[in-house]
N, C-alpha and C positions, 0 to 999 in steps of 0.2 A: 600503563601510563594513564588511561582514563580513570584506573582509580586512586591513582595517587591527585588527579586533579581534581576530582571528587571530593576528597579530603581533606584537599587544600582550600578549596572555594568554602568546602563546609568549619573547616578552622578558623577563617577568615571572619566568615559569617559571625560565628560566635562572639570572637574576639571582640567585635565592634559592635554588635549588642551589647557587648557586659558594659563595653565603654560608655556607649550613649546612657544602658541605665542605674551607672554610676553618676554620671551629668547628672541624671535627674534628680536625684537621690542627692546629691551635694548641692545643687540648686535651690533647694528647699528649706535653706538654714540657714540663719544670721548672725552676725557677729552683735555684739552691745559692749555699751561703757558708757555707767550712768551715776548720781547719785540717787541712794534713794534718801526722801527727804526727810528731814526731823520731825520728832511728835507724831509719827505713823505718817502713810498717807500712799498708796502703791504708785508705781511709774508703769505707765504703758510703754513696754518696751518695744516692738513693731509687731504687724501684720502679715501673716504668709499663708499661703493656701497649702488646705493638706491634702496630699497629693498618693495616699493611700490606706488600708484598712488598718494598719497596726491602732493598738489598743491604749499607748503611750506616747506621750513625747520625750525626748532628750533637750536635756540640760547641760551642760559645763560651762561651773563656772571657773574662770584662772584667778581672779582674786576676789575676795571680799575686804574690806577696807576694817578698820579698827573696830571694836565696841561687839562685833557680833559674830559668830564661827558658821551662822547660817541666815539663811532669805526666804521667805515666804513666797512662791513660785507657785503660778495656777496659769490657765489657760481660760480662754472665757468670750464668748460671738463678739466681734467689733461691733456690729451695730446697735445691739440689744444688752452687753453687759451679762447675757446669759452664761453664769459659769461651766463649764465643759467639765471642770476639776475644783478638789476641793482647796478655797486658799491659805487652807493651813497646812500646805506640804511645805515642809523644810527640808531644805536642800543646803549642802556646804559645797567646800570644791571638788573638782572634781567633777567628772559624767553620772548624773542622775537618771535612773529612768522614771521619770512620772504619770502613774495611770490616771486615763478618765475617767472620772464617773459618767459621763456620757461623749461616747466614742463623736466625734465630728464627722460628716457624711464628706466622702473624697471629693474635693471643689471648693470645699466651706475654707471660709479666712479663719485664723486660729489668730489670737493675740495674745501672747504673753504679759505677763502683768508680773509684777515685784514689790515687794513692801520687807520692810523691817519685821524681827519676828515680836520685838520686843517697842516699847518704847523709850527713843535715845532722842539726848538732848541736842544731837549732830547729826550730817549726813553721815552717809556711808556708801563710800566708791565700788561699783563691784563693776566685774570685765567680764567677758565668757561668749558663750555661741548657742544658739537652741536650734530647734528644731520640731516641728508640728508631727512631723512624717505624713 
């Protein structure tokens, strides 16, 4: 009997760790829906802290808007404009993985940034979710 309660306490255990750092791990990532504007010009899309080692962020996007099949998506310090990545990654829809050129230290705010890859005479609506990790 003591070991099956053993087992159970330690089943438990687990289960709600994975839970909690699942939480965290989904905590970490935002939704957007933005235009970006005409004549170039990138949008700050929000701020999140990144909350572990990995090497890239994720991206998906659910739509991009007429005129262009992709988005120029980089990462880069809120206060200083220092890019983390480079701004000529193109990304379309779908889940992107995007690597740093220099990794972010766990704590540091990440900001995503968005611009047109081209220059277009109109906005362009795009939707989606990121994430710094």
């Amino acid at each position: 009997m003591d070991n099956v309660r053993k087992i159970s306490i330690g089943t438990i255990t687990c289960v709600a760790l994975a839970m909690c750092m699942s939480l965290t791990i989904f905590a970490a990532a935002a939704d957007f829906s933005t235009k970006l504007p005409a004549n170039q010009g990138d949008v700050e899309i929000s701020t999140i802290r990144k909350e572990s080692t990995v090497k890239h962020f994720c991206i998906r996007f659910q739509s991009i808007g007429k005129g262009t099949d992709k988005v120029c998506a980089w990462a880069e310090q809120p206060i200083t404009g220092y890019n983390y990545s480079s701004p000529y990654n193109q990304v379309g829809e779908g889940l992107t993985s995007v690597k740093y050129s220099e990794v972010p230290a766990v704590g540091n705010n990440v900001l995503l940034n968005l611009d047109n890859p081209v220059k277009l005479s109109y906005e362009v609506a795009v939707t989606g979710r990121w994430c710094p990790h």
